[in-house]
ZAMARGU-4260 file (C-alpha; in steps of 0.2 Angstrom, whole numbers, plus 5000, padded with zeros to 4 digits):
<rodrens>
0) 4908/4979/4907 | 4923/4992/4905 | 4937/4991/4919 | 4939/5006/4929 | 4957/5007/4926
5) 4962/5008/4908 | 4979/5001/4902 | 4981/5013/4890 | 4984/5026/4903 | 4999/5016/4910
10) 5013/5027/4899 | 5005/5042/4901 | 5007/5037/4921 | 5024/5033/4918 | 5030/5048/4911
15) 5020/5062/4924 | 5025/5052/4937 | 5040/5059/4949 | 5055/5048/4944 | 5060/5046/4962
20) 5045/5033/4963 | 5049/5022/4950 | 5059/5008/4943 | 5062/5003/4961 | 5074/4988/4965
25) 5067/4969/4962 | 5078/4956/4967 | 5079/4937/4971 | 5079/4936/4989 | 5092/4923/4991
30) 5092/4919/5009 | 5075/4923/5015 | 5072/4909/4998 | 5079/4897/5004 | 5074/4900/5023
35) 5056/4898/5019 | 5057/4885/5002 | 5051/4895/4989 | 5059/4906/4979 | 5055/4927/4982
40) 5058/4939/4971 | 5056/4956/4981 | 5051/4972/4974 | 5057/4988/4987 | 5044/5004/4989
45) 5052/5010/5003 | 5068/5018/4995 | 5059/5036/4992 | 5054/5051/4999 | 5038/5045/5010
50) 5045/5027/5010 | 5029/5018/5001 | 5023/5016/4986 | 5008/5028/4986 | 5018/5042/4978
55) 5016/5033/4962 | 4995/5035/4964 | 4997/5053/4971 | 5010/5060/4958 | 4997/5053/4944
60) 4982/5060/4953 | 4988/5077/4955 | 4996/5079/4938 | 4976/5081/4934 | 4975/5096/4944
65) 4978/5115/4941 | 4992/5124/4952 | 4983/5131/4967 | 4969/5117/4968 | 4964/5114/4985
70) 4959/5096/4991 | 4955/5086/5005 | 4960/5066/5009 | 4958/5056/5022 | 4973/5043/5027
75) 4980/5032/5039 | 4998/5041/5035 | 5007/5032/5020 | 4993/5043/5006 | 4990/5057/5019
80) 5012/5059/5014 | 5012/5055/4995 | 4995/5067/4992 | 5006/5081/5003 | 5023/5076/4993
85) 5013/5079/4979 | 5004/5093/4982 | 5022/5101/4987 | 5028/5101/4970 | 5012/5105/4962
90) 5009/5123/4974 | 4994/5114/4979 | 4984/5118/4996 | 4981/5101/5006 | 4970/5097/5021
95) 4972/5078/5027 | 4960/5069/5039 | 4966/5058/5049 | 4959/5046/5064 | 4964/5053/5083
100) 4976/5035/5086 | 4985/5037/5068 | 5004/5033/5067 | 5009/5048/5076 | 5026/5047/5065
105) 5016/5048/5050 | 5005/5063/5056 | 5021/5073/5057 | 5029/5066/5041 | 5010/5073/5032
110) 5015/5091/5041 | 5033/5093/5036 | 5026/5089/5019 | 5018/5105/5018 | 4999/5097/5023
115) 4985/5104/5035 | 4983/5088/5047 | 4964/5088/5054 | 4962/5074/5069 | 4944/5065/5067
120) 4936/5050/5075 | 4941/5035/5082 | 4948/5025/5067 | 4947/5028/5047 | 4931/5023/5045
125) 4927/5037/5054 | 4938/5049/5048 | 4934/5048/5031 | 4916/5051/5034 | 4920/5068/5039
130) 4932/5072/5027 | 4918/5070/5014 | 4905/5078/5025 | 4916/5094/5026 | 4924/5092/5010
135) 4904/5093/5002 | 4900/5107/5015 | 4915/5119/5007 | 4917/5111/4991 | 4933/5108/4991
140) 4939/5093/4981 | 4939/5077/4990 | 4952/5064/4984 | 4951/5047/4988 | 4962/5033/4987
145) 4957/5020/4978 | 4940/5029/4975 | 4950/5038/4961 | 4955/5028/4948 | 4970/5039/4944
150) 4980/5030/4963 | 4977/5013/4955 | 4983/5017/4938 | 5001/5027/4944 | 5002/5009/4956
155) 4999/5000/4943 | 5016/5006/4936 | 5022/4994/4948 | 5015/4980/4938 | 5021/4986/4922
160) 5040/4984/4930 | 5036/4967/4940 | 5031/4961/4920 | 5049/4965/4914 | 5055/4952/4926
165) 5068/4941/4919 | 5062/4924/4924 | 5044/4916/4927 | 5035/4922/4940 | 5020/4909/4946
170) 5012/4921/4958 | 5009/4940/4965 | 5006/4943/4984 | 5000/4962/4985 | 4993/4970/5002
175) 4976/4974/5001 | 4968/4991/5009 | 4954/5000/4998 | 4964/4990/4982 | 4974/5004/4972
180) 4991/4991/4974 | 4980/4975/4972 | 4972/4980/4958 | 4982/4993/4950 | 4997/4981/4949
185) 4985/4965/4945 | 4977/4974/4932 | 4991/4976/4923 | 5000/4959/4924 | 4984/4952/4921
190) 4985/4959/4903 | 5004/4955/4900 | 5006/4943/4910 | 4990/4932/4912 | 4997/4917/4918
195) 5004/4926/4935 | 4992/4921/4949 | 4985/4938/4958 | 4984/4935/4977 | 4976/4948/4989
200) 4983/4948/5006 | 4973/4957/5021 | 4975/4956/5039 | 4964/4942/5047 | 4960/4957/5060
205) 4952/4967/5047 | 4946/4955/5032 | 4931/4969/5024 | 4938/4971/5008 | 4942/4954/5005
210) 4925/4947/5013 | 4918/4959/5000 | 4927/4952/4986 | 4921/4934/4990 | 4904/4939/4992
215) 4902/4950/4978 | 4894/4964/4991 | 4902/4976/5003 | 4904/4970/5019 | 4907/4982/5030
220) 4913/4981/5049 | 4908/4988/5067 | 4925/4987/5071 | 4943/4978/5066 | 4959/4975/5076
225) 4975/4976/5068 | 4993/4983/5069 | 4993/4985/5048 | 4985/5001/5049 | 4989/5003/5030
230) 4977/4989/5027 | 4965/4992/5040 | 4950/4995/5030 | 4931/4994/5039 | 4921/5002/5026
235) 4926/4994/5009 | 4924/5006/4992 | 4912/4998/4982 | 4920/5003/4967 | 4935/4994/4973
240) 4929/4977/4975 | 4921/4977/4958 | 4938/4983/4949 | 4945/4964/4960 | 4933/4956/4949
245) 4945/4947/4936 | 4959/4955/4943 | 4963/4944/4959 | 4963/4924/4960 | 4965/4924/4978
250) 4966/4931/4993 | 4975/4925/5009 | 4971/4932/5028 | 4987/4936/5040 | 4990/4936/5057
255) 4997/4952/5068 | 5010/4938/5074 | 5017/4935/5058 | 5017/4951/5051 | 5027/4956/5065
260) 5040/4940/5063 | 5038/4946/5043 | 5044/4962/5049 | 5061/4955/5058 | 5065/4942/5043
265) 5064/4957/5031 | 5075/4969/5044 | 5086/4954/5047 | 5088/4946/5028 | 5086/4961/5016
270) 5090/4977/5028 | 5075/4982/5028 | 5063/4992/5039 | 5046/4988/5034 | 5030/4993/5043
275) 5016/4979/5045 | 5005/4982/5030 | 5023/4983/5021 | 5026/4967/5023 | 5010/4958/5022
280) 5016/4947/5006 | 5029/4940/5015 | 5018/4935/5031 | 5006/4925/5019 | 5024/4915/5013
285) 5026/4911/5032 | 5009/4905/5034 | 5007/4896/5019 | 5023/4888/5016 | 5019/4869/5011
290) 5007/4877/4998 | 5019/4891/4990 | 5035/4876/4990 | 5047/4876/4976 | 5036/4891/4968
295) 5043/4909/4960 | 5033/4921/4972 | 5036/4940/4969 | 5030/4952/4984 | 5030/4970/4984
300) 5036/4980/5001 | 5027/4994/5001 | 5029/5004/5017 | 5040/5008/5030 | 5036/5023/5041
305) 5040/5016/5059 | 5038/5025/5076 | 5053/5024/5088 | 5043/5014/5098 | 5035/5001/5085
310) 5054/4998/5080 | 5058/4996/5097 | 5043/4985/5100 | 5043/4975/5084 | 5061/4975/5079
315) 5071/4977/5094 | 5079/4993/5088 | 5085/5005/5100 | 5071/5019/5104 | 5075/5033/5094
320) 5085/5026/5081 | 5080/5033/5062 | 5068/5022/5053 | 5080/5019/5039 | 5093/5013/5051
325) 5102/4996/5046 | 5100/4982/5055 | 5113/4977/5071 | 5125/4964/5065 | 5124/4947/5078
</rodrens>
């Protein structure tokens, strides 16, 4: 059976793309190495205008589009901004959908973008159920990530530059939400680099997409509880968990706990603010450090947008600092 996302788009990708999304840093992170006893090569999506990756998967989408188009999303923050960063540059009209508790720090970021922010339902789940409902009701154009193959194929960039890595790489640890990263960036190295193990990471607070994987079904959940919001996916797209199927070798569950302590290592090591879902890969090293020993391990940090409160909370940041502060020297 065809994949979904074809390889052949991957140039086309690269070159409609906004340049401020791609090639982004990847480095062997020496200290943080050989703290936890395996070597990490890190590669940086916070360094850009929306601090995450998904600008990659939005700039490809709306390439497709005419000028003027108007389209509805729904997002817990990170897409809601690349879809509005995206539409900016293209003069296109946006409406966002978005759960009542969302990153409030993300909501705003979406409206100084240039998007309409519509507050819906308790969690995502929710939330996209009426983005759809009204989207069919006005026929407007619903996007939706992951849903589209087009946010899979601009992240799967991302894997084209992880395969131009100087050294052997034994194993990828991507975040896993709906799957545009996991399987965007595991489609690819799975055709140049085959011998690259592809390994989902999800919270153990919000296991659907994964559980679906395994069981070869959608499993949906009632409800989940986690502070990775990026990843925090009740409703799994079905089309998502087929596109896993030869894509992904593994998949590992995280604790909040040590996403949070994942979060200060980065912020402490690398400088780094990363948000929960951000830092996912490295959170299944700290868990699963006899197993990963003495292996090349390349994880992607894929988000960053913090409130002043999360950072003072998870971080220990002063209140009110700016997200892309550096970290206090001890």
């Amino acid at each position: 059976m065809p994949h979904r996302l074809k390889i052949e788009n991957i140039r086309e990708a690269s070159r409609l793309i906004d340049p401020v999304f791609l090639n982004t840093p990847q480095y062997y992170a020496d200290s943080l190495s050989r703290l936890l006893g395996t070597k990490i090569v890190v590669k940086v999506e916070t360094a850009n205008a929306i601090r995450s990756f998904k600008g990659r998967g939005a700039e490809y989408l709306t390439s497709k589009f005419s000028r003027g188009t108007k389209l509805i999303t729904a997002s817990a923050g990170n897409f809601g901004q690349a879809m509005a960063y995206a539409c900016g540059r293209r003069e296109m009209d946006l409406t966002v959908y978005a759960s009542v508790n969302a990153n409030p720090f993300k909501l705003e970021r979406m409206r100084m973008l240039g998007a309409t922010v519509v507050l819906h339902g308790e969690d995502f789940g929710e939330t996209k159920i009426e983005a759809k409902r009204v989207a069919h009701a006005t026929g407007v154009r619903m996007v939706e990530d992951g849903f589209d193959v087009e946010t899979g194929e601009g992240a799967r960039t991302i894997g084209l530059e992880l395969a131009n890595w100087k050294d052997p790489i034994d194993a990828v640890l991507l975040p896993l939400g709906n799957g545009a990263l996991t399987c965007g960036v595991g489609r690819y190295l799975k055709a140049a680099r085959p011998e690259i193990r592809i390994v989902a990471v999800q919270s153990a607070g919000a296991p659907a997409t994964l559980e679906s994987w395994r069981r070869k079904d959608v499993v949906s959940f009632d409800a989940i509880s986690t502070i990775a919001d990026g990843i925090g996916v009740r409703i799994p797209i079905a089309e998502c968990v087929r596109d896993m199927e030869g894509v992904v070798d593994d998949g590992i569950l995280v604790k909040d706990a040590s996403l949070i302590e994942a979060m200060r290592l980065a912020h402490q090591h690398l400088g780094l603010v990363l948000e929960p879902s951000g830092a996912a890969g490295l959170a299944a090293i700290l868990e699963n450090q006899d197993r990963l020993a003495n292996q090349t391990v390349a994880i992607v940090l894929c988000g960053g947008n913090l409130t002043s409160e999360q950072m003072t909370s998870w971080l220990g940041c002063l209140q009110g600092a700016a997200v892309s502060s550096p970290p206090t020297l001890r």
